[in-house]
Structure formats: structure tokens, C-alpha cells
Steps between C-alpha positions, in 0.01 A plus 500: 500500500330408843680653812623159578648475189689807514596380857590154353731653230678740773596097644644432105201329390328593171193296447254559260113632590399159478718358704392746742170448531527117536750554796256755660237302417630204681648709811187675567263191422709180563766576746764693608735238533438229305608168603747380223241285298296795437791740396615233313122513291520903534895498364325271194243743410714833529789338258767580817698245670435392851735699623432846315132478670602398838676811448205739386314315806753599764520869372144501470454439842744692587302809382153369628647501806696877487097552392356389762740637749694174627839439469636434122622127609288222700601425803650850567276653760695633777403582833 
């Protein structure tokens, strides 16, 4: 399993490989918040609901972000 995926299933969510590599595929390619139409299309292809991958999305970022050394939620910079 990727390390997001172990991350991921810390959060409760079990997804399979494939499933996995779509959603990476689409955070590091497409977007990193994708505007509902397109999560709609990326919840289609994965087999999840809408909400399960706005999910994934939102703890994805939140560990790009821990990654790249920002705050875990947007909007949270302090001075």
C-alpha cells in the first residue's frame, strides 16, 4: 500500500490500490481541489460516492500540506 494509503486508512478509509492510484493520479495531475463537476467524474471512475472522495481529497491535502510544511488546513496561516 502507498504511504497515502496507509495515511488514508489511519482516517477509516480502506480503498483498494486502484482506487488509489486514480485519486493520486487526479490530485497530482488534475487538481487538488476539484471543483464539484470534476469530483463528481473522479467519484464515477473510483466506484466511491461524492462524498467518500471529497473526503480522500481533504485528507490528501491535508498531508501534502504537513509535506510541504504549511499548516494541515487552508486558510490557517497565522501570523
Amino acid at each position: 500500500m502507498s504511504a497515502s494509503g496507509d495515511a488514508m486508512a489511519m482516517f477509516g478509509m480502506h480503498l483498494a490500490e486502484d482506487q488509489i492510484k486514480v485519486l493520486e493520479e487526479n490530485f497530482t495531475k488534475v487538481s487538488k481541489h476539484p471543483d464539484d463537476a470534476t469530483l463528481m467524474l473522479i467519484a464515477a471512475e473510483c466506484g466511491l460516492s461524492e462524498e467518500e472522495t471529497a473526503k480522500w481529497f481533504r485528507m490528501r491535502n491535508a498531508l501534502w500540506r504537513k509535506a510541504e510544511g504549511l499548516p494541515a488546513e487552508l486558510g490557517s496561516v497565522k501570523d
